[in-house]
C-alpha positions as CSV (number, residue, x, y, z in Angstrom):
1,X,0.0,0.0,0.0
2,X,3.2,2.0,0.3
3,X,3.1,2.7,-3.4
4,X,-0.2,4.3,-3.2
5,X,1.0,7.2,-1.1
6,X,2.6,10.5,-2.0
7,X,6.1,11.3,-0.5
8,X,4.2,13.9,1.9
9,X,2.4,11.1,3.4
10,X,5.8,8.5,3.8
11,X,7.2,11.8,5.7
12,X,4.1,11.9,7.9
13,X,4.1,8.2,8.5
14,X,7.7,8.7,9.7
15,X,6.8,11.5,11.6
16,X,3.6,9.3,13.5
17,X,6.3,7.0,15.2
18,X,8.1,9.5,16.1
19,X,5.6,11.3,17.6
20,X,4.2,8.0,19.3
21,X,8.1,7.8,20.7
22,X,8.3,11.1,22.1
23,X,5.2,10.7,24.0
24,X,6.4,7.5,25.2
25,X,3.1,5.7,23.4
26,X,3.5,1.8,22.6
27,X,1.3,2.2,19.7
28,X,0.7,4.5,16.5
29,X,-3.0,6.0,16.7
30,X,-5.0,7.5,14.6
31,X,-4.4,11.1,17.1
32,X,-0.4,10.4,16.2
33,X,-1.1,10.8,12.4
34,X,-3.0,14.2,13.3
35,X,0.1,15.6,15.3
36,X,2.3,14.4,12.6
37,X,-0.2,16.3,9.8
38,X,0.4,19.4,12.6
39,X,4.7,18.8,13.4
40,X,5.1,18.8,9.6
41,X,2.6,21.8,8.9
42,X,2.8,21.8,5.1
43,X,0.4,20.4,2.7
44,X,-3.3,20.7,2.0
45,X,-4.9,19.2,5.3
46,X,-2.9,22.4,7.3
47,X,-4.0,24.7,4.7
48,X,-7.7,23.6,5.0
49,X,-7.9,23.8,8.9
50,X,-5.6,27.4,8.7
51,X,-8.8,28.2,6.4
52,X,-11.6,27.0,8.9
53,X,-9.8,29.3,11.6
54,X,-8.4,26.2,13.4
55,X,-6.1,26.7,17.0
56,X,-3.6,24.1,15.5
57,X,-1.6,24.5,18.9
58,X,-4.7,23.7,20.8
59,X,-5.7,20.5,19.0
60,X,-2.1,19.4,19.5
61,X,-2.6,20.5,23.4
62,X,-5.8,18.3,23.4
63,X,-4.3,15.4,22.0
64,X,-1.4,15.3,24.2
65,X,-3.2,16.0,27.3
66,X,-5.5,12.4,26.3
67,X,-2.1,10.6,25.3
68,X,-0.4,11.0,28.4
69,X,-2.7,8.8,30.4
70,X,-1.9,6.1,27.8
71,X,-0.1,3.0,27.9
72,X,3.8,3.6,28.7
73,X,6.7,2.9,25.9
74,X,9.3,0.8,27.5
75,X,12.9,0.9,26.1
76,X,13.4,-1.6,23.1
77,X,9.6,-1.5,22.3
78,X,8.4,-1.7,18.7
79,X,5.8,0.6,18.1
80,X,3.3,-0.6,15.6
81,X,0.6,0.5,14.2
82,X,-3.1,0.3,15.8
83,X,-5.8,-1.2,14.1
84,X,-8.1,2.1,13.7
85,X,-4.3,3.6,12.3
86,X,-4.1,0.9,10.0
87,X,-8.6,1.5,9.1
88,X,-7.4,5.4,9.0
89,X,-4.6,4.9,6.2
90,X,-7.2,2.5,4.0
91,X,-9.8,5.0,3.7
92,X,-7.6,7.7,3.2
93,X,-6.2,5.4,0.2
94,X,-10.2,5.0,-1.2
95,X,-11.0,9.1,-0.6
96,X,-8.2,9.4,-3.0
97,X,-9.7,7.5,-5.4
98,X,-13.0,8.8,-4.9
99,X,-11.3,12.1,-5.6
100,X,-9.8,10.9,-9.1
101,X,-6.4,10.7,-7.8
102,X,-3.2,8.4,-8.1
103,X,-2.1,9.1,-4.7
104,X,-3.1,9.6,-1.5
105,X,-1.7,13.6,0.3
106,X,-2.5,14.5,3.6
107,X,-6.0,15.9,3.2
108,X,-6.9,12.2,2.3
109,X,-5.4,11.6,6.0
110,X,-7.8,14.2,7.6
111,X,-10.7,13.4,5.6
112,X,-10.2,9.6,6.5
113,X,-9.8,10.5,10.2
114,X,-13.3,12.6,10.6
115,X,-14.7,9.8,8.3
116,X,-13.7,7.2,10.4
117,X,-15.0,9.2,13.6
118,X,-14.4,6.5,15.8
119,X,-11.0,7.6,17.6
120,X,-9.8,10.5,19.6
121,X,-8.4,12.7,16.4
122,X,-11.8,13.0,15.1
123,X,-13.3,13.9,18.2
124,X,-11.1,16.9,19.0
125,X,-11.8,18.1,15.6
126,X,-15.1,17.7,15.9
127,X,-14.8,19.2,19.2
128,X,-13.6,22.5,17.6
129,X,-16.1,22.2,15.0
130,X,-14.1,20.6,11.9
131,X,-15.8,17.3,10.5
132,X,-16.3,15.8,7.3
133,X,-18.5,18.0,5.2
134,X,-16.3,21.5,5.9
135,X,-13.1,19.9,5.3
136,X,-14.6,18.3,1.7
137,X,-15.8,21.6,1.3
138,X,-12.5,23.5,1.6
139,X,-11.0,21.1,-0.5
140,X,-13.2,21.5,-3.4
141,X,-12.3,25.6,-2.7
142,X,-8.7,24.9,-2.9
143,X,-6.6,25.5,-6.2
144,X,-6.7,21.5,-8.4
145,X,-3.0,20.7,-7.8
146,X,-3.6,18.9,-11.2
147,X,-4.6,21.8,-13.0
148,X,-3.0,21.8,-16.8
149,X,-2.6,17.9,-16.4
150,X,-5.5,16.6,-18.4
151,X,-3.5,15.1,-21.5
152,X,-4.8,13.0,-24.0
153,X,-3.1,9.9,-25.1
154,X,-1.4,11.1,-27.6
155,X,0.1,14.3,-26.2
156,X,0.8,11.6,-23.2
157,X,3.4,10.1,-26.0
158,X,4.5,13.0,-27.6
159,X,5.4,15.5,-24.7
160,X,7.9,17.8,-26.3
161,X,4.8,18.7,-29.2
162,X,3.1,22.0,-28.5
163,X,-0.3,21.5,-26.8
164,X,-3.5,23.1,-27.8
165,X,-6.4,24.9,-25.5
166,X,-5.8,25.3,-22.2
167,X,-2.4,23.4,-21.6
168,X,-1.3,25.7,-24.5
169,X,-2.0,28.8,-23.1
170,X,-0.7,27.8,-19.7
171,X,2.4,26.9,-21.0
172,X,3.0,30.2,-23.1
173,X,1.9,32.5,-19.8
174,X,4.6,30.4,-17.9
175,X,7.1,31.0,-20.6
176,X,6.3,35.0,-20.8
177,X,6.8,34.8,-17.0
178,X,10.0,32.8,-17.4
179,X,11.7,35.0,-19.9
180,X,10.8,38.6,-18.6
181,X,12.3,37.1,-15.2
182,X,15.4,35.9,-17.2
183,X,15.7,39.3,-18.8
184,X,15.6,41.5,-16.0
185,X,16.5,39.6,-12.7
186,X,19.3,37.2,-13.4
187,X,21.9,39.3,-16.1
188,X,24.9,37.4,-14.9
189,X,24.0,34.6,-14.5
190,X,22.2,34.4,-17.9
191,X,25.5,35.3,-19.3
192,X,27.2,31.9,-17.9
193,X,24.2,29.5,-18.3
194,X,21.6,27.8,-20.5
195,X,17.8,28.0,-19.6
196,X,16.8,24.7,-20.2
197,X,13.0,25.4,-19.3
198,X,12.9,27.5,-22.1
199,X,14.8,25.2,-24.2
200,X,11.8,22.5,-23.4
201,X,9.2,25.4,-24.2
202,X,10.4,26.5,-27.9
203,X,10.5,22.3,-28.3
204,X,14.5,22.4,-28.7
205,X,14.3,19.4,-26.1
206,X,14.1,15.9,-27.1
207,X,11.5,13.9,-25.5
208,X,12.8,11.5,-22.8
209,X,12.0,8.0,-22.7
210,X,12.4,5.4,-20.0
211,X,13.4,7.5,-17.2
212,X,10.0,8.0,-15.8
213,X,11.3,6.9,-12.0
214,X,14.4,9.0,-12.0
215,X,12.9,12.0,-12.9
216,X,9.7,11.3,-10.3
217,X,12.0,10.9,-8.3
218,X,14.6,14.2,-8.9
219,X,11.4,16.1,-8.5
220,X,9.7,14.3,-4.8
221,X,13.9,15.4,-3.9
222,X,13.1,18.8,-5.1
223,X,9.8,19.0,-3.3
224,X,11.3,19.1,0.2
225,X,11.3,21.9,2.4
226,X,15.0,20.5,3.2
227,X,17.6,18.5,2.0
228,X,16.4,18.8,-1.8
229,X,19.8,19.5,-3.3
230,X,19.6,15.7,-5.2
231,X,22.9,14.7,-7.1
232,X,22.7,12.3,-9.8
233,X,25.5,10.1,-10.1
234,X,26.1,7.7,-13.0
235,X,28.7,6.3,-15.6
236,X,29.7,8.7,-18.4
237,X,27.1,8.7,-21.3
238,X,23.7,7.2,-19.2
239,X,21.9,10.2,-19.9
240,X,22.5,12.2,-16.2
241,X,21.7,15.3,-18.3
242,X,18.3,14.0,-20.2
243,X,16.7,13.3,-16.6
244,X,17.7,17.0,-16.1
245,X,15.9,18.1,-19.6
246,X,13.2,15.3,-18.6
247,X,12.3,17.5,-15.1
248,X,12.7,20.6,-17.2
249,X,9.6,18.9,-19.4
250,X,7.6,18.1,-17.1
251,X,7.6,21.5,-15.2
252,X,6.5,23.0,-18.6
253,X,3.7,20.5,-19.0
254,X,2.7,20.8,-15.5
255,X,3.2,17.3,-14.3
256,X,4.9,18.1,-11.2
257,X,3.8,19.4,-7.6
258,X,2.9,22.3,-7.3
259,X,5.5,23.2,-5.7
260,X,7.6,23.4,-9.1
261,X,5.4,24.8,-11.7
262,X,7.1,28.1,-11.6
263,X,10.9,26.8,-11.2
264,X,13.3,27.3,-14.0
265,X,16.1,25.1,-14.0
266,X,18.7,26.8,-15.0
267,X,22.4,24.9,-16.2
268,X,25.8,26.7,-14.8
269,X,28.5,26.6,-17.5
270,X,31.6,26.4,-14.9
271,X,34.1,26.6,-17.6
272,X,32.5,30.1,-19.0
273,X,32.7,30.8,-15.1
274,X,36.1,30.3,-14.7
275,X,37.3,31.5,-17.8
276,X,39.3,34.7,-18.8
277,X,39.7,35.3,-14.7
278,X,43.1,36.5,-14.8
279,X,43.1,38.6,-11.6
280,X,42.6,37.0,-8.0
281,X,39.0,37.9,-6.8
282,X,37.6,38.0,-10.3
283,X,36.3,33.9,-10.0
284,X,35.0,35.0,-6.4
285,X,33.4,38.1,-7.8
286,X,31.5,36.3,-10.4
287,X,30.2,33.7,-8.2
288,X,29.3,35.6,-5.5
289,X,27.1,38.1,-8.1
290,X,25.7,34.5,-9.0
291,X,24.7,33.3,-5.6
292,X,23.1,36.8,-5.0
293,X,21.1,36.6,-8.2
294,X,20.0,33.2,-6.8
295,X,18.7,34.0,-3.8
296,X,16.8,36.9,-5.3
297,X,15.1,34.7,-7.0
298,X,14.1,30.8,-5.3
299,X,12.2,30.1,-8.3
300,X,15.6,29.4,-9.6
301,X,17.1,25.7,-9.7
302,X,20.7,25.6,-10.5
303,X,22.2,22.2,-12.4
304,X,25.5,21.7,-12.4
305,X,27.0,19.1,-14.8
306,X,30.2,17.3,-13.6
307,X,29.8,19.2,-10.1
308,X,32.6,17.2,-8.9
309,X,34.6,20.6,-11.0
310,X,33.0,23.3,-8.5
311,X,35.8,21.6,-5.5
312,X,38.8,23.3,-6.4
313,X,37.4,25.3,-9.0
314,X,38.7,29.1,-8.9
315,X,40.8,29.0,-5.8
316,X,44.4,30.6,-5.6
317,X,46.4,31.1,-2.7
318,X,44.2,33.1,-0.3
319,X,40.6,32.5,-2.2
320,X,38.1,30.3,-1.8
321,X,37.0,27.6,-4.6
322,X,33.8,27.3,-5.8
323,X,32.5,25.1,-3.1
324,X,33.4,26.6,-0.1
325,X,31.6,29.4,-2.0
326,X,28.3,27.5,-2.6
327,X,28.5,25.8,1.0
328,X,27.0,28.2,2.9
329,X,24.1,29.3,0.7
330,X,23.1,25.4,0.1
331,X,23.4,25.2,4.1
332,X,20.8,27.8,4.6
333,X,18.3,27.0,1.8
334,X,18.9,30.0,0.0
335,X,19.6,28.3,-3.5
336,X,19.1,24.7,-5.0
337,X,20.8,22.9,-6.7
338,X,21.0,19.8,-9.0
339,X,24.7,18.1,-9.6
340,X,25.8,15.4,-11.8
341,X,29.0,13.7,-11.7
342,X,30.5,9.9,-12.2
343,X,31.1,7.7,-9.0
344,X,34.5,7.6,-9.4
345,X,34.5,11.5,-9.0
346,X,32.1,11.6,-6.8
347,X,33.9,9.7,-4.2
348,X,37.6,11.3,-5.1
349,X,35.8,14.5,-4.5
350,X,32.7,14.9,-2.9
351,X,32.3,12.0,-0.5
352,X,36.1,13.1,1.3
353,X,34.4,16.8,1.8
354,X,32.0,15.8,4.3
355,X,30.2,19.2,4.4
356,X,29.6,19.6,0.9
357,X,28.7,15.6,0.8
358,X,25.6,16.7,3.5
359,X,24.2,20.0,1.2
């Protein structure tokens, strides 16, 4: 049934046991999913109770003051899930497909929950006046996550051929968007890169075949609110780049998250970068008005081919390469990034600089 979920939900799964072990439960309820919907407080089942006015902090206050009259975790104790947990994740699987979609996200979870009614989660909802009908009801209010996604078999086969209608005219607004931004926010860094989101708009892009799980899975890495810097690592000549161009496809044609339809990913020639810097400073100059470019604009996501070059890259005696440059800013979340590189380089130079290895 794992399959069946979306990423969200195997984050808040995770986040369930670990809210059952911090309360010291011996069990996985139904009220741990809720506090785990709350601890994460992202997705559409936090958005629909911020709309309905909802004390999140209270609900979690609730729950807790219930849970701590509950049976004790003792050391070495596997927490499992409850039976009503277990009910709670199977209807949440079937509201999603009442709703027409391929997975189930975490307003499936809450809708399950009040459905189910029959366990403490429900009640304190119900308690502060949230049940079934009002959270369906904000659902249908909320924007369609799928908008622009309603392909017909034939486009399904043909993605890098313009689209008519709707899809169309979605993809030519995102485009405007995309190149008035390119024009007037990012100047230098538009002089030492390729757009390839525009490249897969004008149909310069080939389409990708037979990657369909790698890039699913470069954009669920993307999606996170941290550590979504992915690296792809593979022989010479496997195609690291095409899964790049694939993403940069599937963001025109709107079959990501949400969270991507406006990115543009962006890839950084290093060797323009680097070249014609005579003087000391001039590498560090150019990078830095990069980074600052960047983190103007986190629409922005930055692939580097052969990243392995950025570690050294630039540095003299007395400067800083182009990785201790990018450190910092990856650290904080201010930029992201995509790499590629071989294994053989990637352990030669990435895996022996621990900190960069971590961003």
């Amino acid at each position: 049934m794992i399959n069946q979920f979306s990423r969200k939900v195997s984050d808040i799964l995770v986040y369930s046991k670990e809210e059952a072990n911090r309360l010291r439960n011996n069990y996985i309820g139904p009220e741990h999913l809720l506090l785990a919907l709350i601890r994460d407080g992202e997705g559409n089942a936090v958005k629909m109770l911020a709309r309905l006015n909802i004390n999140l902090f209270e609900i979690k206050k609730r729950i807790e003051l219930h849970l701590d009259q509950s049976e004790i975790l003792f050391p070495g104790e596997d927490i499992l899930f409850t039976k009503e947990a277990n009910r709670i994740l199977k209807i949440c699987v079937l509201e999603a497909r009442l709703l027409k979609k391929e997975v189930a996200d975490t307003e499936h979870i809450l809708l399950a929950i009040l459905k189910d009614k029959d366990n403490l989660a429900a009640t304190v909802l119900e308690e502060n006046n949230v049940d079934y009908t009002k959270v369906a009801e904000q659902l249908e209010e909320l924007p369609n996550i799928d908008a622009g996604m309603g392909f017909s078999e034939e486009e399904e086969e043909e993605p890098g051929k313009a689209r008519s209608g709707k899809n169309k005219a979605d993809s030519q607004r995102y485009a405007q968007t995309a190149t008035k931004k390119s024009a007037n926010d990012t100047p230098v860094l538009d002089n030492f890169s390729t757009d390839i989101t525009k490249a897969a708009e004008e149909g310069r892009l080939d389409p990708v075949v037979g990657r369909e799980k790698e890039i699913e899975r470069l954009a669920q890495i993307l999606s996170r609110r941290k550590k979504n810097n992915p690296v792809l690592i593979g022989e010479p000549g496997v195609g690291k780049s095409a899964i790049v161009e694939g993403l940069a496809l599937r963001i025109i044609q709107r079959k990501v998250s949400r969270i991507l339809f406006e990115k543009r990913v962006v890839s950084l020639d290093m060797t323009a970068v680097i070249a014609g810097t005579k003087y000391r400073g001039q590498f560090e100059e150019r990078i830095r008005s990069i980074l600052n470019e960047l983190q103007r604009n986190p629409n922005i996501i930055l692939f580097i081919d052969e990243i392995h070059t950025i570690v050294g890259a630039g540095s003299a005696a007395g400067s800083l390469d182009a990785a201790n440059m990018l450190k910092p800013a990856l650290a904080r979340g201010e930029i992201q990034c995509i790499g590629a590189t071989t294994p053989d380089e990637y352990r030669k130079n990435i895996e022996k600089d621990g900190a960069l290895e971590r961003r």
